[in-house]
C-alpha positions in Angstrom: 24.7 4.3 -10.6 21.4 4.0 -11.9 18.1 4.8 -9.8 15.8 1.5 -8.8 12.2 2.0 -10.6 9.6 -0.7 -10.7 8.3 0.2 -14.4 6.8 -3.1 -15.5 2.9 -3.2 -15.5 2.1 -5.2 -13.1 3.2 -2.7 -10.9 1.6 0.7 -11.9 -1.8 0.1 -9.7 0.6 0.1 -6.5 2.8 3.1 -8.1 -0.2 4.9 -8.5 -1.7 4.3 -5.1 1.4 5.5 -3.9 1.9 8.2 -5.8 -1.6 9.0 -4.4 -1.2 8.7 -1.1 2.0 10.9 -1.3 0.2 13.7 -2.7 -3.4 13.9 -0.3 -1.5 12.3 2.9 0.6 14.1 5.2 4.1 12.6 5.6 4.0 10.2 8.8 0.7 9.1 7.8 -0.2 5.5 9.2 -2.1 3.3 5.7 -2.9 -0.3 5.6 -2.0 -1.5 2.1 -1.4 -4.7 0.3 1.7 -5.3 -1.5 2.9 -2.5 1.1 6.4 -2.4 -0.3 5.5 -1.4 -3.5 2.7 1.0 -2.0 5.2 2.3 0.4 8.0 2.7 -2.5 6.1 5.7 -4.0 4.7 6.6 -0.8 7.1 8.2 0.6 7.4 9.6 4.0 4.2 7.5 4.6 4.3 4.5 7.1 2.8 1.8 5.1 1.6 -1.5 7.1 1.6 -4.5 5.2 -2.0 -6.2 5.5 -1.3 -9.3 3.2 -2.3 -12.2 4.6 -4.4 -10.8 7.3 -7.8 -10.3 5.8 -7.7 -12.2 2.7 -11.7 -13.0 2.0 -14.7 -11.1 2.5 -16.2 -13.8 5.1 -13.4 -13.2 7.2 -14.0 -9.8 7.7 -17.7 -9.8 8.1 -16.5 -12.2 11.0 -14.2 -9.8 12.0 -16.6 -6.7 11.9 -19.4 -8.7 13.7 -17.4 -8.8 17.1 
């Protein structure tokens, strides 16, 4: 049976990132990402938290960071 890859361009910057991640984090790591599924596909070993939809404009987190 052939192996699942996301190849198609769109999703390189997340393949990368995870990629990343797996190679300067140590497994069990905790990382806020968007698109976390992706992120967490190539991150392997890595608990990645899906932040989309939480803090999606910069106002809202100078709000946030102001409290």
């Amino acid at each position: 049976m052939p192996r699942f890859t996301l190849e198609h361009e769109r999703h390189n910057p997340f393949r990368r990132a995870g990629e990343w991640l797996r190679e300067h984090t140590e497994p069990g790591a905790h990382i806020g990402s968007m698109s976390a599924g992706l992120v967490g596909w190539y991150a392997r070993g890595r608990h990645v938290h899906n932040l989309d939809g939480l803090i999606n404009t910069r106002r809202y987190l100078d709000e946030f960071l102001r409290r």
